[in-house]
N, C-alpha and C positions, 0 to 999 in steps of 0.2 A: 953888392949892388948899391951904390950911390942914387939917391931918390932925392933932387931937388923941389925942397915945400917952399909954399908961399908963405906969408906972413902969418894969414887967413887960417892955414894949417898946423892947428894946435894939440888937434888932440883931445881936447881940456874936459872933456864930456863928464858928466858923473854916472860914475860904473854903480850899479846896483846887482849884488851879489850874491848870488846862492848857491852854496858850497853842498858837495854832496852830504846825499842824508844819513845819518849816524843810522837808520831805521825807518824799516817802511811798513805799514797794513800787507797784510795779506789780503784773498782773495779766494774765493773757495769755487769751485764751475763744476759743474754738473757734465756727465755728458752730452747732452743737447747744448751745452753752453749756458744756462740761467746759472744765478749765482745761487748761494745760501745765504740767506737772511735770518736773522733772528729778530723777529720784533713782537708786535701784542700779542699773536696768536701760538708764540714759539717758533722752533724751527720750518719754515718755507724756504721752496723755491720761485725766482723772482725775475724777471731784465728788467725791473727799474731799478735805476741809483740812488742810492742814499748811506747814509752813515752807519742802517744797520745790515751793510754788507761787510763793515770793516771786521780783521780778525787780528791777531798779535800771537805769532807763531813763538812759542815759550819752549824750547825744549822738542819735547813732541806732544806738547799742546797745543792745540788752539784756544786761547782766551778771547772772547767777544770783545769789540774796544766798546762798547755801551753795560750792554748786562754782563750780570755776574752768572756767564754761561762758559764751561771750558767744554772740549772736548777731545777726543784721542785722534790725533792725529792718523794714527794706521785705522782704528775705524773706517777712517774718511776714505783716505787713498791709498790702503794698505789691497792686495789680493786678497779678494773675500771682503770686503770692507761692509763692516756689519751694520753700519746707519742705514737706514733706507727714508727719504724725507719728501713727500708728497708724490708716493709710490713709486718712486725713483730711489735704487739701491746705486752704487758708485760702480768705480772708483771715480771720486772726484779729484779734482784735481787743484791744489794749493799751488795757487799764481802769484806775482808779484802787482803787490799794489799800492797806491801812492803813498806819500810821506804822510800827508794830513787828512786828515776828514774832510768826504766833500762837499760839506757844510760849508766849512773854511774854505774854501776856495772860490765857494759861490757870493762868497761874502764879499769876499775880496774885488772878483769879478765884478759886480755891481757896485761896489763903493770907488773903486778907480778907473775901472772900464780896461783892466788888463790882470792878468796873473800868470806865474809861473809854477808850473807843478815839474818839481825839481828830481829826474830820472826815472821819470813815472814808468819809462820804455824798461821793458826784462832786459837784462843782460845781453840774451842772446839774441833777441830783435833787433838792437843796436847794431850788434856783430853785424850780422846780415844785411842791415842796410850801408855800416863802412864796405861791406864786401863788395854791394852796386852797387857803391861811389867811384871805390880805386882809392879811398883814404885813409889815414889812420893809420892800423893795423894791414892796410893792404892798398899801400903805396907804390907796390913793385908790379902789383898785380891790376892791367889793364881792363879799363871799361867794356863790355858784356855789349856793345854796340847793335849785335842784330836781332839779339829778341828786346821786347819792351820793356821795361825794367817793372812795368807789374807782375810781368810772368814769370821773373828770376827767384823762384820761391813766394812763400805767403809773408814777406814780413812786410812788405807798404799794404796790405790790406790791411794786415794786423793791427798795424799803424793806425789805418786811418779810422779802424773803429774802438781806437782806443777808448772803454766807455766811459771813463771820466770827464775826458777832454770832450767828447759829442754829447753828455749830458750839460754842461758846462754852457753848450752853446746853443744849445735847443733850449735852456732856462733862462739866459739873458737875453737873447731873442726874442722866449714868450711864443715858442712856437714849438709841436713837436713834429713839424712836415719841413725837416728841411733839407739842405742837398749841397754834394760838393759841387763849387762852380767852374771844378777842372781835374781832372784826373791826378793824381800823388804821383810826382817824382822828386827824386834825389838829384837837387841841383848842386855843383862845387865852385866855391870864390877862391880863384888860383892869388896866389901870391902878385902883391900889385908891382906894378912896373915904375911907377911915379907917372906915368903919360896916358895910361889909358882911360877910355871913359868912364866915369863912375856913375852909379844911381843917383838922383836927386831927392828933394824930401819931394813928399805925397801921403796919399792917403790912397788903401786899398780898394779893389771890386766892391762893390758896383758904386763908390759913391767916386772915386779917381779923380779925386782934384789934384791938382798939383801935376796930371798927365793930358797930352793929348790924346785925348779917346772918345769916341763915338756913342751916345748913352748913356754918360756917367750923371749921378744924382745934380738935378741943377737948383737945389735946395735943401736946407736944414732938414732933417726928419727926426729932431724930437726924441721922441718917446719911443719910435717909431725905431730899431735895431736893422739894419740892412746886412751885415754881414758881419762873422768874426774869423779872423785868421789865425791861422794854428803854424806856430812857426815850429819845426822840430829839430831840435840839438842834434844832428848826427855826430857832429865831433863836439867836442868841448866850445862854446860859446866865451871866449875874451875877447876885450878892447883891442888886443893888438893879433889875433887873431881875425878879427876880421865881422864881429858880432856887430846883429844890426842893432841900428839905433834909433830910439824915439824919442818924441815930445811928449813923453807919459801925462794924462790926463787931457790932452790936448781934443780930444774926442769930445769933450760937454763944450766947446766953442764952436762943433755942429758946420765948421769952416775949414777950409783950409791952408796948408801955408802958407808964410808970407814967401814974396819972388827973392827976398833978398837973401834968404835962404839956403838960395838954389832950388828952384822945380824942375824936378824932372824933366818936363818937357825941354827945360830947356839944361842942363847938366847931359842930356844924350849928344847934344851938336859936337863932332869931332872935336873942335877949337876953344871947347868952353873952359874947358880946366886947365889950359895952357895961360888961357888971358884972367881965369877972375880963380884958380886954385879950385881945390875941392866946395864942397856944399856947405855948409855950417856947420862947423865941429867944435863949438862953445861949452860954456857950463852949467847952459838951458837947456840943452840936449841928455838924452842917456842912455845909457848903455845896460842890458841886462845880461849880465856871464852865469853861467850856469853849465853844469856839467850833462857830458853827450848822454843821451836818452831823456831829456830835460823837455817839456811843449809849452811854449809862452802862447798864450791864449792874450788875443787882445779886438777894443771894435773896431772894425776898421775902418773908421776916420780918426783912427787916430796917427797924428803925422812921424810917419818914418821914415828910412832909406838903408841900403843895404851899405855893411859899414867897408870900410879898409882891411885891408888883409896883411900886415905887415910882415908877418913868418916867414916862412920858407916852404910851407905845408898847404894844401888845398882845404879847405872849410867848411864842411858837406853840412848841408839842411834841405828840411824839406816843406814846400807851403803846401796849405792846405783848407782855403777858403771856404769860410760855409756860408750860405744865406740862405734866407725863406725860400720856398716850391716856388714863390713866386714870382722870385726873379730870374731872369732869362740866364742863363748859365754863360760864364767865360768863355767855354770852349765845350765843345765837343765828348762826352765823358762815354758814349753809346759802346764805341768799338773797341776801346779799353777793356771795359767790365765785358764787353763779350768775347775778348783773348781770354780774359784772365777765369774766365768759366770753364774754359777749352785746355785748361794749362793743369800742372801735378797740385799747383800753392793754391786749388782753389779746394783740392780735398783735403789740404790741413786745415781750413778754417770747421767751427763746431757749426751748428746749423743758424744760434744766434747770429754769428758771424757774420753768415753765407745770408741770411736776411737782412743786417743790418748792412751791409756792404750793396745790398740792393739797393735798398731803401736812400743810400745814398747818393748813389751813382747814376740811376736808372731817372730821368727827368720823365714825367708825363705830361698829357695836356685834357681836359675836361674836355671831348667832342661826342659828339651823335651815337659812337659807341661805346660812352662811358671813361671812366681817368683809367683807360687799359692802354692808350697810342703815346708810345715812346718817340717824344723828341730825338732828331739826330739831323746831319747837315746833308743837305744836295751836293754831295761832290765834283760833278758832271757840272752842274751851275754856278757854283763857287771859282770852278774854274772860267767858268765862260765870261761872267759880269768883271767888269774891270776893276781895280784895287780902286776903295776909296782914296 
């Protein structure tokens, strides 16, 4: 395929890389789902995050990454497994979990306004979600078109309550009441054409500068965190793959893009990239690669656009918007989460799961009978009122 570039089209971005992890934490769950903790009081169980959930699977040890606590692995999640830890006997079960502490991450978080937690996803979540892509490893094998892709097994719930990354954003936020602003799927960036339209930069829900959109923030908010987006690796994140790309730290300028840029709004008109080439692809731009099961967490104003696909390969990710209860949700999340209750993937989630995937997804409103009346859309009137 011959691809005629502009001038304009360079490429030139600076790739910021993280290569898979030589070693990861463990993770210890409970049958109900709480994790194992070790902290003042000794071994608990817990759903809050912190660093003394982390473990370092040694052999068939478990070593604490804080104190100097090991334990037997078969204990834990052997048949019979002879701990029993705030009257909870096992088997528990050692899961995969992140590279760093997430301390570090939150550190990171709030001192740039982005991070990436590098294949935080198990192995086999990953698998699952190239499976309802149709990518990667299952390229031959066709998109799953008439069920919903929540209900094709539990891995995008899995996903979405991944607990590092929704701790992550319930702490830079400053809030613990928050919510997806749209239900998780698995979108794919087909190999590009040289002609067709491409995203422009912007900045994400609810603040949408750089797009035309109805409601978006028409001012600076400060201190004030409106939303964070969760972008997630399904396949390998490269520059020449097709990995989006930002104006990292661009978020503490509380603005957004410049036009010359290319905004979105205007990078959608059929004819734009024929006459003025792709968006900005300089060496004030950048690019994060990172290996599939990988979640770049970042705020969203901070200015992106979804990158070029050079390959020959589709480029599976998936967003996953979060913001305060208090903002009005992107779309619709009601009738999702109640397929996905009614499907087999909602009885592999543990009960944390099956709460927190609530707690997510399920929008409420403060009225006359209490925050129990779940938000969802008039169908019948959606269709009747004319398109803005």
């Amino acid at each position: 395929m011959i691809v005629v570039m502009k001038p304009k089209d360079t490429f030139s971005e600076r790739a910021v890389r993280f290569a898979p992890p030589e070693s990861h934490y463990s993770m210890v769950v409970a049958p109900d789902g709480r994790f194992l903790a070790d902290g003042e009081g000794g071994l608990t169980l817990t759903e809050e995050i912190s660093d003394d959930l982390m473990w370092r699977l040694d052999g068939g040890r478990l070593r604490h990454a804080l104190a100097s606590v090991a334990l037997d692995a078969k204990d834990l999640a052997g048949e019979g497994a002879g701990i029993e830890v705030d009257g909870v006997r096992g088997p528990f079960a050692i899961v995969h979990g992140p590279e760093r502490l997430p301390s570090e991450y939150l550190d990171h978080l709030r001192e740039h306004g982005w991070v990436c937690l590098a294949a935080v996803l198990a192995p086999r979540i990953v698998d699952a979600l190239q499976r309802i892509a149709g990518t990667d490893g299952y390229t031959v094998r066709s998109q799953d078109r008439k069920r919903r892709q929540l209900c094709q097994g539990s891995a995008l719930a899995k996903t979405a309550v991944e607990p590092i990354s929704v701790w992550l954003s319930r702490s830079y936020m400053q809030t613990d009441d928050i919510r997806m602003a749209h239900s998780p799927g698995v979108g794919v960036l087909t190999p590009d054409d040289g002609k067709r339209t491409v995203q422009g930069w912007h900045s994400d829900y609810p603040y949408h500068w750089g797009i035309n959109a109805h409601g978006k923030v028409p001012t600076p908010s400060g201190q004030t965190v409106m939303g964070v987006q969760r972008i997630v690796c399904v396949s390998e994140f490269t520059k020449f793959h097709g990995a989006t790309a930002f104006k990292l730290g661009s978020h503490a300028l509380d603005h957004g893009p410049p036009e010359e840029w290319g905004l979105a709004k205007d990078a959608y008109h059929p004819d734009y990239r024929a006459a003025n080439g792709l968006p900005y692809n300089g060496p004030d731009a950048d690019i994060i690669e990172a290996p599939a099961g990988s979640m770049i967490l970042f705020d969203t104003r901070t200015w992106h656009r979804a990158g070029v696909n050079r390959s020959e390969s589709g480029r599976a990710a998936i967003l996953m918007d979060m913001t305060p209860a208090y903002i009005v949700p992107y779309a619709d999340t009601s009738e999702d989460y109640r397929a996905f209750t009614e499907s087999d993937g909602y009885d592999d989630l543990n009960d944390r799961e099956k709460a927190e995937f609530t707690r997510l997804m399920v929008h409420r409103f403060l009225g006359p009978a209490g925050p129990r009346s779940v938000i969802g859309t008039h169908e019948a009137l959606t269709e009747q009122l004319p398109r803005p």
